[in-house]
Residue frames relative to the residue before (quaternion, step in Angstrom):
aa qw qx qy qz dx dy dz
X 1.0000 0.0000 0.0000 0.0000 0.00 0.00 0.00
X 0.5941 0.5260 -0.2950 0.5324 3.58 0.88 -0.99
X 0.4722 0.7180 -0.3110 0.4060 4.18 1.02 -0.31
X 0.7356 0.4249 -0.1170 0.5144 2.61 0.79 -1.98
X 0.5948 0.4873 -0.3901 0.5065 3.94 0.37 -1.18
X 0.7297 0.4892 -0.3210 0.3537 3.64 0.27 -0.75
X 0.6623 0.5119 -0.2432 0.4901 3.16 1.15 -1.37
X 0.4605 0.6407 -0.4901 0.3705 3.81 1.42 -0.89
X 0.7834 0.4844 -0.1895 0.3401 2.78 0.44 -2.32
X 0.6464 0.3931 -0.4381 0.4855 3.88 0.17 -0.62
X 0.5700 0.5776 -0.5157 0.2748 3.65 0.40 0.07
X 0.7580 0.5086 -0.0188 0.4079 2.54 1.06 -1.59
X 0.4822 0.6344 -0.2601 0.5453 3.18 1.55 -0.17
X 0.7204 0.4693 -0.1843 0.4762 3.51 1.14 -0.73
X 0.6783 0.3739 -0.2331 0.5880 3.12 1.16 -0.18
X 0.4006 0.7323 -0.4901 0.2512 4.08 1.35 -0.33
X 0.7122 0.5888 -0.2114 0.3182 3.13 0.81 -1.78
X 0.8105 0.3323 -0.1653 0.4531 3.42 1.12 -0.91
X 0.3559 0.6067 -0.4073 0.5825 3.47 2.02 0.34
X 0.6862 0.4654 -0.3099 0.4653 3.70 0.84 -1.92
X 0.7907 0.2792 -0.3977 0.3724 3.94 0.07 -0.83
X 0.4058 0.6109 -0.4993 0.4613 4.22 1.38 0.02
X 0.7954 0.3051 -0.2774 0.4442 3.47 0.24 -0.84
X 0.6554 0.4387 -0.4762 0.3889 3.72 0.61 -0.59
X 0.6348 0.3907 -0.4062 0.5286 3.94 0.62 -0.92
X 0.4887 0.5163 -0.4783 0.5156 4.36 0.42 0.29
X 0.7442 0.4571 -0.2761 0.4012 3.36 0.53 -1.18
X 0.5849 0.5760 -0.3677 0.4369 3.57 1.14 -1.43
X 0.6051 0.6338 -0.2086 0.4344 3.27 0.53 -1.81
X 0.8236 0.1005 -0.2195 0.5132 4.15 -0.08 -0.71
X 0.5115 0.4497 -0.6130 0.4005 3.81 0.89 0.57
X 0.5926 0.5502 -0.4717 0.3516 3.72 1.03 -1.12
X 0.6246 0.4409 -0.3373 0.5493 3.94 0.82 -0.89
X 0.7049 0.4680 -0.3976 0.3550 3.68 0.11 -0.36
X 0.6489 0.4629 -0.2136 0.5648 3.52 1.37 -1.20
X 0.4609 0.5950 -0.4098 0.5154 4.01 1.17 -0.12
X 0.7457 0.3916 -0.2637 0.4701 3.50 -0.06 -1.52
X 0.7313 0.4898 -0.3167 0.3536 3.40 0.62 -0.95
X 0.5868 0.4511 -0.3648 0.5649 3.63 1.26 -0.23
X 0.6772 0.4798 -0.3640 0.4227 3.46 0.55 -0.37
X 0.6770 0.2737 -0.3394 0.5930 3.71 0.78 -0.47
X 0.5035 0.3688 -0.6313 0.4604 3.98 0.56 0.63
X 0.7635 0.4777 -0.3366 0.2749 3.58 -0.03 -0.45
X 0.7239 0.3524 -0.3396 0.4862 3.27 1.41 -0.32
X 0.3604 0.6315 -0.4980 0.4726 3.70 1.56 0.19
X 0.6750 0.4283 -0.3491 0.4889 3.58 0.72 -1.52
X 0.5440 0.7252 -0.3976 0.1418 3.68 -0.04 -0.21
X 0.7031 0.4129 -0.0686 0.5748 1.75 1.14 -2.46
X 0.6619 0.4768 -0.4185 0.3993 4.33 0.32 -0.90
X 0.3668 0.7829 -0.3520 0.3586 3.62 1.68 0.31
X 0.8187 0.2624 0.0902 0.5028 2.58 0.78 -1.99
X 0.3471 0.5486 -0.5088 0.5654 3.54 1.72 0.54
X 0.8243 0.3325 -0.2829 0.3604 3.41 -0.02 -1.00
X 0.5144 0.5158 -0.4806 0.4882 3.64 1.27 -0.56
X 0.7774 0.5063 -0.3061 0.2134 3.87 0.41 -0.72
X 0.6046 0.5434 -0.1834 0.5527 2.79 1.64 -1.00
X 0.5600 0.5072 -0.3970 0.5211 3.93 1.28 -0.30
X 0.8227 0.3938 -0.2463 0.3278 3.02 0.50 -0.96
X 0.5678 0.4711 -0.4093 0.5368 3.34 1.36 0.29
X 0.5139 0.6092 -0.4004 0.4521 3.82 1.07 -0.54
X 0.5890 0.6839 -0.1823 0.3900 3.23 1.00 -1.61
X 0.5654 0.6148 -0.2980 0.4620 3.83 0.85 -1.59
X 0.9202 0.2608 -0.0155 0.2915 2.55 -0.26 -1.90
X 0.7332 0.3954 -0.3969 0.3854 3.24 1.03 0.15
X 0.3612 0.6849 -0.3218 0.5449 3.27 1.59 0.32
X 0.6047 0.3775 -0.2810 0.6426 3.93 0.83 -1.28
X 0.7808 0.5161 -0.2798 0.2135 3.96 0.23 -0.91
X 0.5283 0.5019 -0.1663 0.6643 3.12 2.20 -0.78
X 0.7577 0.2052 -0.4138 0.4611 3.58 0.41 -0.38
X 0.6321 0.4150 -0.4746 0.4505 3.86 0.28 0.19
X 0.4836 0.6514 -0.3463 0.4711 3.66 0.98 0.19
X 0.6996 0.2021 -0.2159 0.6504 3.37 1.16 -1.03
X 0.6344 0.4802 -0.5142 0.3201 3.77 0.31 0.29
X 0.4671 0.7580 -0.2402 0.3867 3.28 2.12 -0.41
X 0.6592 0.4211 -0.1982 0.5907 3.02 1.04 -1.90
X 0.7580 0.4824 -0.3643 0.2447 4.08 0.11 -0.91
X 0.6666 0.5217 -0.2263 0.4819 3.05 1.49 -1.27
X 0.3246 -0.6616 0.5870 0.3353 4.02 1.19 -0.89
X 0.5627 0.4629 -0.5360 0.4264 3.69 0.74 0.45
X 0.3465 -0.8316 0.4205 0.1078 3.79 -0.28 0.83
X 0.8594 0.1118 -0.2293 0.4432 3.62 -0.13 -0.22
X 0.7614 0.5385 -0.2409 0.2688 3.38 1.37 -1.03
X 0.3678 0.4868 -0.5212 0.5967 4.01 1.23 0.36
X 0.7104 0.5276 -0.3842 0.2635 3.33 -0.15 -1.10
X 0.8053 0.1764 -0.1866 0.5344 3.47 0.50 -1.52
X 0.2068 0.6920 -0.5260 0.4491 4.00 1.19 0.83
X 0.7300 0.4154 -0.0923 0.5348 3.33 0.41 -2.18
X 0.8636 0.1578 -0.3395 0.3376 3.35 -0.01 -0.69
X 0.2307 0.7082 -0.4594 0.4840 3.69 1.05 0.75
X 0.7129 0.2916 -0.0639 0.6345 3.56 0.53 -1.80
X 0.7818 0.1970 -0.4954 0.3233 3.64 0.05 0.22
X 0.2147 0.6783 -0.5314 0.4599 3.92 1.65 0.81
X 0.8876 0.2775 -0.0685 0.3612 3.14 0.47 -1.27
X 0.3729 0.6586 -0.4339 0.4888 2.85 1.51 0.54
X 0.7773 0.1933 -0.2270 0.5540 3.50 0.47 -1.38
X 0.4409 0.5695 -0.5873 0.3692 3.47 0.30 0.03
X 0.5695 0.5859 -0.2981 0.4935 3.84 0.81 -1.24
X 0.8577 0.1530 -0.1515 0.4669 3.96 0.14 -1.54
X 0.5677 0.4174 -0.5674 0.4259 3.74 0.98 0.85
X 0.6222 0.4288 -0.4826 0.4429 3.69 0.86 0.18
X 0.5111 0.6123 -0.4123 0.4403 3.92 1.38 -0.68
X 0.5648 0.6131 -0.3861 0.3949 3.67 1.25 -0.57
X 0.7501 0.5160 -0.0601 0.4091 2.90 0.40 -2.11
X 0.7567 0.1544 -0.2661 0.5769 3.77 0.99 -0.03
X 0.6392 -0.5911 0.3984 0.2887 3.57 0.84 1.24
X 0.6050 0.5304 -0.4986 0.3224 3.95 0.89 0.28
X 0.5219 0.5576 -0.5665 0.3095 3.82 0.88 0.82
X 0.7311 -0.4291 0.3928 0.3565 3.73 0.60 -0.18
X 0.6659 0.5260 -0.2829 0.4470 3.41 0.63 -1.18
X 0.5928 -0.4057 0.5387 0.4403 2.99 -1.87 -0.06
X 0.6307 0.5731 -0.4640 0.2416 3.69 -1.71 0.07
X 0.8369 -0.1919 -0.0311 0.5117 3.44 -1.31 0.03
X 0.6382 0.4480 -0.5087 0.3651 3.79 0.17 -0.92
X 0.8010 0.3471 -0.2479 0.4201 4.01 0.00 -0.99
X 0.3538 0.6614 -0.3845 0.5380 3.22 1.39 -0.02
X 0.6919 0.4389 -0.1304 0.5582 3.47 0.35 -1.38
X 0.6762 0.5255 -0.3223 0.4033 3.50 0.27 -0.68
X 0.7386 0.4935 -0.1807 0.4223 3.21 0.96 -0.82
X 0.4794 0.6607 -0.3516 0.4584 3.05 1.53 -1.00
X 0.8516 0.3024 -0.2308 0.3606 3.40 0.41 -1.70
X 0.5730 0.5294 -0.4869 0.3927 3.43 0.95 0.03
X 0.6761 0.4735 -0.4425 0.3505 3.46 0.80 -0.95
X 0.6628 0.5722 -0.3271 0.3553 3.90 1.31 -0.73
X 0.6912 0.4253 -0.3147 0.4922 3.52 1.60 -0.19
C-alpha cells in the first residue's frame, strides 16, 4: 500500500512543475488585469473627487469674495449690512453661474464639459 501512495506521488510530482509554471503565468496574467482595472477606476475616482472639489471651491470662492468685498465697502462707506448682503447675493450667483459653466463644459478647461463632449460623439 505504501508503493502505491509513493508511486501516486512521483506521478504527480512529474507533472507539478508543469501544473506549478500553468498556474503561476495564470496567476501573473489575472493580477496584471486585476492591477489594470484597478488603476483605471483610481483615475476616474480621482477625476471625478477633482471636479467635486473644483466645484465646491469655486462656489466657496464666490461667495466669499462677494462677502469680503461688500464688507469693505460696508466698513468704508458706514452703510452696514446692505453692500455686504448686495455682494454676497451677487457672489451666490456668481458661483452658482461658474458651477453650472462647469458642468456644461462652457468654461474652457479640461473636465466634465469636454469630457461629455466626447462621450456623445464617441456614442454617435
Amino acid at each position: 500500500m505504501s508503493a502505491a501512495i509513493v508511486s501516486g506521488r512521483a506521478e504527480k510530482g512529474a507533472t507539478a512543475p508543469q501544473e506549478l509554471a500553468d498556474f503561476a503565468a495564470r496567476l501573473q496574467t489575472a493580477q496584471r488585469a486585476a492591477l489594470g482595472a484597478a488603476r483605471e477606476k483610481g483615475k476616474e475616482s480621482a477625476t471625478k473627487l477633482g471636479l467635486a472639489w473644483r466645484v465646491s471651491l469655486e462656489l466657496v470662492a464666490a461667495v466669499a469674495v462677494g462677502g469680503g468685498l461688500g464688507l469693505s465697502l460696508d466698513s468704508s462707506l458706514g452703510t452696514r449690512p446692505w453692500f455686504m448682503v448686495l455682494f454676497l447675493l451677487l457672489g451666490s450667483a456668481a458661483g452658482v453661474l461658474n458651477v453650472y459653466r462647469i458642468s456644461q463644459g462652457l468654461d474652457g478647461s479640461v473636465g466634465f464639459g469636454r469630457a461629455k463632449c466626447r462621450w456623445e460623439k464617441r456614442r454617435w
